[in-house]
Kinemage of the C-alpha trace (Angstrom):
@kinemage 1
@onewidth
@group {chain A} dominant
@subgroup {mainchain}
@vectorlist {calphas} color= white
{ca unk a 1} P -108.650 -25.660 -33.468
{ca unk a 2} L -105.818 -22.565 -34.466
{ca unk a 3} L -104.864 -23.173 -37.844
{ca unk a 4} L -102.464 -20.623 -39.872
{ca unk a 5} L -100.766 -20.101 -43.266
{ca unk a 6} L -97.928 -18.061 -44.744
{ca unk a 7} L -97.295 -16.811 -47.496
{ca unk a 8} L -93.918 -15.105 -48.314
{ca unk a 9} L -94.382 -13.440 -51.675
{ca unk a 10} L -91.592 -11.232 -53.316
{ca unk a 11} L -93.077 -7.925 -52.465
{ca unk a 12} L -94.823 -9.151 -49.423
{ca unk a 13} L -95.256 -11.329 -46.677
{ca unk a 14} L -98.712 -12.607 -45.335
{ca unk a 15} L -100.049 -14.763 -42.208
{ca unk a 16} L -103.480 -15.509 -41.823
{ca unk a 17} L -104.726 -17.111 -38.253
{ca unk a 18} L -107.678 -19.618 -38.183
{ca unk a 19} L -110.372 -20.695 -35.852
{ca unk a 20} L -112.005 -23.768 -37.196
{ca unk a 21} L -113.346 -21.767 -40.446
{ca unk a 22} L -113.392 -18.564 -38.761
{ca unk a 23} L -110.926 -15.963 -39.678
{ca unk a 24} L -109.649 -14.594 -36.058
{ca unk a 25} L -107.060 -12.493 -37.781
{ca unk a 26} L -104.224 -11.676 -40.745
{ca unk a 27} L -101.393 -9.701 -41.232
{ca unk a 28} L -98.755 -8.225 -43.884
{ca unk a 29} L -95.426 -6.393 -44.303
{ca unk a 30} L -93.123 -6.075 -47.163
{ca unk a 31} L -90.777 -8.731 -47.712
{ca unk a 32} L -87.305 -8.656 -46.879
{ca unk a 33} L -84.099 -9.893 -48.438
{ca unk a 34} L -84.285 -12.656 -45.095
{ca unk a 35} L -87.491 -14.577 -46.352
{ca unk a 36} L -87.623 -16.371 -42.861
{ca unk a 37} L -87.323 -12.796 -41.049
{ca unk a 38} L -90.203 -11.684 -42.759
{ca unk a 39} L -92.163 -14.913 -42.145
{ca unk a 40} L -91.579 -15.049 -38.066
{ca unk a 41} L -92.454 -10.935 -38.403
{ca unk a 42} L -95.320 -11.419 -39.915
{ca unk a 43} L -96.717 -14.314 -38.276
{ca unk a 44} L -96.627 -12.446 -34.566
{ca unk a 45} L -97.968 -10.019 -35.684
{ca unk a 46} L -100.959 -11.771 -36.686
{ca unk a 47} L -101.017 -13.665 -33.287
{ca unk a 48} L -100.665 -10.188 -31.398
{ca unk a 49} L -103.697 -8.924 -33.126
{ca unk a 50} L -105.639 -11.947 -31.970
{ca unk a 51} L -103.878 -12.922 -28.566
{ca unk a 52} L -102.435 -16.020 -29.369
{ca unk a 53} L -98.662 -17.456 -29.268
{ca unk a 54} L -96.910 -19.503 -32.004
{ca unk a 55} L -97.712 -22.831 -28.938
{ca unk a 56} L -101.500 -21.885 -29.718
{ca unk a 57} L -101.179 -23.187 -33.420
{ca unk a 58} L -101.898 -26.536 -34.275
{ca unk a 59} L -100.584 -26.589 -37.965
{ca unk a 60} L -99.073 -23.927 -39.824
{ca unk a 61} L -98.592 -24.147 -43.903
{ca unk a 62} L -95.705 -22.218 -45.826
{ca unk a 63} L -96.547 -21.116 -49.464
{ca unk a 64} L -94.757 -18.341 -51.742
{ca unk a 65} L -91.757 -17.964 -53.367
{ca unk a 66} L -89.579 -18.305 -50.155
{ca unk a 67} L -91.991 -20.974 -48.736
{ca unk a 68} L -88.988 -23.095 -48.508
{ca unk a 69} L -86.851 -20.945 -46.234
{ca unk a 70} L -89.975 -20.489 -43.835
{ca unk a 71} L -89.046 -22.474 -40.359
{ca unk a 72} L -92.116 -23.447 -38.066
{ca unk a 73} L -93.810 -24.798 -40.695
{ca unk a 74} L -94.972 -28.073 -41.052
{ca unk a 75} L -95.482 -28.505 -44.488
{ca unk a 76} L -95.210 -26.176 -47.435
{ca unk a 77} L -97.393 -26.191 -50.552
{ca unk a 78} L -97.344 -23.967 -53.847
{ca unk a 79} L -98.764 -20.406 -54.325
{ca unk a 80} L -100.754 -21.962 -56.942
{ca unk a 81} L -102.966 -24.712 -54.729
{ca unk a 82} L -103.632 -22.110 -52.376
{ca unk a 83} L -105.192 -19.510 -54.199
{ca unk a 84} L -107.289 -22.143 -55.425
{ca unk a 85} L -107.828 -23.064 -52.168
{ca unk a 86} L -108.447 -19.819 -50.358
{ca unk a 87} L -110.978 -18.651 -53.169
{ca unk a 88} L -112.635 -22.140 -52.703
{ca unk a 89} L -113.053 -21.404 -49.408
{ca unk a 90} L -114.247 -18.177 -49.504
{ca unk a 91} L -116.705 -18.745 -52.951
{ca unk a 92} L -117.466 -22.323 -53.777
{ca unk a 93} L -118.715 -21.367 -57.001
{ca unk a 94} L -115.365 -19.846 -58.325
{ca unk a 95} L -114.405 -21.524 -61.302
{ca unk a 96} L -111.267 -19.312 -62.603
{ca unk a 97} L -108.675 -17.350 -61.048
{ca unk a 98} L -106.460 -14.660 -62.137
{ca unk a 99} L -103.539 -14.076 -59.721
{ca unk a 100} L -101.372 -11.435 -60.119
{ca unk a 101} L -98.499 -11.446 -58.191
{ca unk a 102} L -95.588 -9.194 -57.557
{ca unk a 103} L -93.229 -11.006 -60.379
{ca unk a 104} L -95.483 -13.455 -61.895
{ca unk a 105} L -99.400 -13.859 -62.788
{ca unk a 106} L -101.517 -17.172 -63.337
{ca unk a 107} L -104.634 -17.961 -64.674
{ca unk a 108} L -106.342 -21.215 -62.731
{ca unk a 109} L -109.283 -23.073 -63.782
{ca unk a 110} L -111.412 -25.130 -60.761
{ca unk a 111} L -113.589 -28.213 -61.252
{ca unk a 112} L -117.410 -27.873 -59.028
{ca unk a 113} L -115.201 -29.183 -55.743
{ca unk a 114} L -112.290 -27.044 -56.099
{ca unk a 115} L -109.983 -29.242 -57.851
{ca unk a 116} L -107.427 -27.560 -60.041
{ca unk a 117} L -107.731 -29.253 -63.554
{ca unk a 118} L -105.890 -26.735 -65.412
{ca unk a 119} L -103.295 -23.547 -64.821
{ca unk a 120} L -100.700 -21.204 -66.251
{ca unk a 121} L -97.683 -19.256 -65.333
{ca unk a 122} L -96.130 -16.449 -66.549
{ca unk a 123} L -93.063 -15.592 -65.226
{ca unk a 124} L -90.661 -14.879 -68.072
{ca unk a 125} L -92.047 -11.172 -68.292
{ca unk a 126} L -92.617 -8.472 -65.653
{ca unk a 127} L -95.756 -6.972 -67.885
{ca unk a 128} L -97.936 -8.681 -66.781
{ca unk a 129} L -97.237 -8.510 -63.014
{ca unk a 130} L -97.950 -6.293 -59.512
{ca unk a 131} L -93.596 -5.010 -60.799
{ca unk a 132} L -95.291 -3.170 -63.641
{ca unk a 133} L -97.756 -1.429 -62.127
{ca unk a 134} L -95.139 -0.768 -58.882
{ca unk a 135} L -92.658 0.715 -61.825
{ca unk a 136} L -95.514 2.573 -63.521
{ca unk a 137} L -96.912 4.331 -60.409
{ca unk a 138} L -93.358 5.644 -59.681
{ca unk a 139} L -92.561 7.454 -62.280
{ca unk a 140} L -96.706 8.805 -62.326
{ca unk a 141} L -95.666 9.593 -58.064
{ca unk a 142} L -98.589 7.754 -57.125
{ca unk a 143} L -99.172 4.493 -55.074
{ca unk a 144} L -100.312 1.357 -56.491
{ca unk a 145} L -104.238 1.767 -55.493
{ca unk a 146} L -103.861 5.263 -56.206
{ca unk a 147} L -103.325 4.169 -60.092
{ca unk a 148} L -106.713 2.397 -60.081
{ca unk a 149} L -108.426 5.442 -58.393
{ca unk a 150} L -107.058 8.010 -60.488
{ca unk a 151} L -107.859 6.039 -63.599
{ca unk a 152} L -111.354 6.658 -63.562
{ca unk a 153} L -111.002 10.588 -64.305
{ca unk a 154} L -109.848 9.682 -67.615
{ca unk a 155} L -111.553 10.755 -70.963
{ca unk a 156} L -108.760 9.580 -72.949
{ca unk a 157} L -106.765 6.576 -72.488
{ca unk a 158} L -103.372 6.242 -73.426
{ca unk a 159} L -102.698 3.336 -75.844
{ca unk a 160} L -98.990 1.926 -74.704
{ca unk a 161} L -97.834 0.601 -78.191
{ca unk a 162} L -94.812 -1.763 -75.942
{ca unk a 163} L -95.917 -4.674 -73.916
{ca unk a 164} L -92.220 -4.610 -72.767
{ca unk a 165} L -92.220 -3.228 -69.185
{ca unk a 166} L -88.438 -1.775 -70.232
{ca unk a 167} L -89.799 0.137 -73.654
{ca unk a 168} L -93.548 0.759 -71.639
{ca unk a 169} L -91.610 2.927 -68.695
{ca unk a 170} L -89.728 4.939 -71.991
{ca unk a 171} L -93.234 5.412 -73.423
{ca unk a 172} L -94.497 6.303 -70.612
{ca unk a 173} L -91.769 9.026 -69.668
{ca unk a 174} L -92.596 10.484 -73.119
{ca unk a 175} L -96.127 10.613 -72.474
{ca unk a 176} L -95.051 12.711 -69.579
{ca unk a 177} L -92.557 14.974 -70.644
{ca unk a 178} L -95.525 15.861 -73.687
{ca unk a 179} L -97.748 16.801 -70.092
{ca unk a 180} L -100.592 14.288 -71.290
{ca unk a 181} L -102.743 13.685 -67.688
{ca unk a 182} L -101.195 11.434 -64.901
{ca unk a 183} L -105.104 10.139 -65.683
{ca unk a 184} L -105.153 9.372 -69.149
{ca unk a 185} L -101.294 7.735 -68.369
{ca unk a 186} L -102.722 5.450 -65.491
{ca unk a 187} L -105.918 4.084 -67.203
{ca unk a 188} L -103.530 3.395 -70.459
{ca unk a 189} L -101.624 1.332 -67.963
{ca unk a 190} L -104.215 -0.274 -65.880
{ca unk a 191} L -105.150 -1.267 -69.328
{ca unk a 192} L -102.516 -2.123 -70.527
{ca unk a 193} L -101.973 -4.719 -67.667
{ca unk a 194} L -105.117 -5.996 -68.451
{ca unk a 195} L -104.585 -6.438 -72.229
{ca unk a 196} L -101.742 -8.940 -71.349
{ca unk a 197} L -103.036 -10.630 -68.509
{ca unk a 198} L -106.393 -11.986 -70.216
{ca unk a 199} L -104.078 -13.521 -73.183
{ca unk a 200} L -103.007 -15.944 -70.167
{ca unk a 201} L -106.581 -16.404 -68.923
{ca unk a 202} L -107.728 -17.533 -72.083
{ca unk a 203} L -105.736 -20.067 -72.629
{ca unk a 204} L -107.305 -22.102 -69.711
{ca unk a 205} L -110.522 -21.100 -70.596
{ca unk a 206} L -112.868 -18.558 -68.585
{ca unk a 207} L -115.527 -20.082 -66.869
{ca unk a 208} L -117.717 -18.069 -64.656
{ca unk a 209} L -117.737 -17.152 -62.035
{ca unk a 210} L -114.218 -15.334 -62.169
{ca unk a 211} L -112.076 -13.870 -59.728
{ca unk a 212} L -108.385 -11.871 -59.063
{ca unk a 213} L -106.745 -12.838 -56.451
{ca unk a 214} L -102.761 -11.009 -55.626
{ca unk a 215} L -102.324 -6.994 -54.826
{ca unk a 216} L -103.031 -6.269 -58.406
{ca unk a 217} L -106.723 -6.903 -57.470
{ca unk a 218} L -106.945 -4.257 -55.284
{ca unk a 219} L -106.604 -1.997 -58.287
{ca unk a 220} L -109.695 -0.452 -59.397
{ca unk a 221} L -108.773 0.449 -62.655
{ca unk a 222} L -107.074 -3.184 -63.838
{ca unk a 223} L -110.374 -5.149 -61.962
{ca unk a 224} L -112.673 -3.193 -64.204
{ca unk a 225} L -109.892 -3.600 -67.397
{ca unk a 226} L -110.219 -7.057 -66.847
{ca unk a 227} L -114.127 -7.420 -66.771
{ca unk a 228} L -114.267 -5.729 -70.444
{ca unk a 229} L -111.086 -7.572 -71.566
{ca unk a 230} L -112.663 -10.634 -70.863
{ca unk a 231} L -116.567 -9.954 -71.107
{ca unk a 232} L -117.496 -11.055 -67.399
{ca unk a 233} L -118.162 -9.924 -64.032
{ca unk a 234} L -115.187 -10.670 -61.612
{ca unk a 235} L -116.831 -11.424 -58.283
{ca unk a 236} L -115.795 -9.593 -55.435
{ca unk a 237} L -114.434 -11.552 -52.526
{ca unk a 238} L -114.976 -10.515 -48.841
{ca unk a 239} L -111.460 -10.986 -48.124
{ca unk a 240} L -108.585 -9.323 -49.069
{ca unk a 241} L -107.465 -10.374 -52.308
{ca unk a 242} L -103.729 -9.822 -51.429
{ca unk a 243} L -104.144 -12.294 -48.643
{ca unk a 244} L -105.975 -15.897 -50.380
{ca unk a 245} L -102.077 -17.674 -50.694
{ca unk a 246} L -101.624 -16.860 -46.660
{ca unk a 247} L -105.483 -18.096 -46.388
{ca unk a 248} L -105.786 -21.126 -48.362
{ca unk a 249} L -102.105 -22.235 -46.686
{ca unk a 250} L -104.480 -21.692 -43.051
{ca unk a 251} L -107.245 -24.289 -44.918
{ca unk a 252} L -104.689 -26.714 -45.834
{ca unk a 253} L -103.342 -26.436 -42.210
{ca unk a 254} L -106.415 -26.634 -40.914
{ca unk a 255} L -107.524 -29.762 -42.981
{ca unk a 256} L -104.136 -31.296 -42.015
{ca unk a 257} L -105.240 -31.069 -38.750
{ca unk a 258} L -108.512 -32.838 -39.548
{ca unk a 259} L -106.836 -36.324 -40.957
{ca unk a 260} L -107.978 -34.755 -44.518
């Protein structure tokens, strides 16, 4: 039973092919400006890597920002519900999530079945979002996983007085023109990040265990920000973290296909 989801984020675009509840395969590219280009792109390439068609798929979900604009799917369902879903999946005892996205982040609170019972959004501000860090690692010339490597050879943290991601990247320039180490500049950042972020997840309440789902996660540096922000262990999930919208989208499909 070939179940898949896709997610078309604003940064990227992810499809994630399912056998039963086995993952057969996944894939992801940067989003265009053609939201349903990217989504047919990324979707054969996931079925190339495991040998299937678009007539092998039973049920296909759309979630993401341009969820909406995605055309063979069958039904589309918010980024929200399936991060919950895709962590589910993967870690039955996740009780809060932290997404970070590539313009927003959300902080998602799970009953013992994997019911959302509470969430937030921000999207009014880019600080606390994957945009940041992209804007941040530019001007340091690094990548975005390079920002959470590098951030561990720090021995002084830089503390970024503007939450503001406008007046942070003027800071930051500052920082740089006074030569203080691309080190010290990318663990004040990571931090930074981290700082605003767990303002959000506190107001749903942090409930072990925790987890970050989003490309943010991947970050080193804001993962480990995040565990002394908020005083707990975020569990590491065996998937990647950039791809639980595209995977809990492939559950839904797959429970669609069930009668569920």
């Amino acid at each position: 039973m070939i179940s898949a989801g896709c997610d078309v984020g604003s940064l990227t675009t992810k499809a994630v092919i399912l056998n039963n509840t086995r993952l057969l395969g996944h894939a992801m590219i940067r989003s265009s400006i053609n939201p349903e280009k990217s989504a047919y792109e990324v979707m054969e390439q996931a079925l190339k890597a495991t040998r299937l068609s678009f007539d092998d798929v039973g049920f296909c979900v759309g979630t993401g920002y341009g969820r909406e604009r995605i055309g063979f799917v069958k039904k589309t369902i918010s980024e929200i519900s399936c991060h919950a879903k895709g962590a589910h999946f993967l870690q039955p005892s996740i009780r809060t999530i932290i997404d970070i996205g590539g313009q927003d982040c959300k902080a998602i609170r799970l009953s013992a079945n994997g019911e959302i019972f509470k969430f937030i959004t921000n999207d009014k501000c880019a600080s606390g979002t994957g945009r940041f860090l992209e804007v941040m690692a530019k001007l340091l010339g690094l990548g975005l996983e390079e920002l959470g490597s590098i951030s561990k050879q720090s021995s002084r943290p830089i503390n970024l007085a503007s939450t503001c991601t406008v007046w942070a990247q003027a800071e930051v320039i500052m920082h740089i023109n006074d030569g203080m180490p691309s080190a010290d500049l990318a663990a004040g950042i990571n931090e930074a990040m981290a700082a605003r972020v767990a303002i959000l997840a506190r107001s749903v309440g942090i409930e072990k265990d925790v987890c970050m789902t989003g490309g943010v996660a991947k970050n080193a540096g804001v993962l480990e920000a995040m565990e002394k922000q908020l005083g707990v262990p975020m569990r590491r999930l065996r998937v990647d973290p950039q791809m639980m919208g595209a995977l809990g989208a492939a559950v839904f499909a797959r429970e669609k296909m069930e009668g569920k």
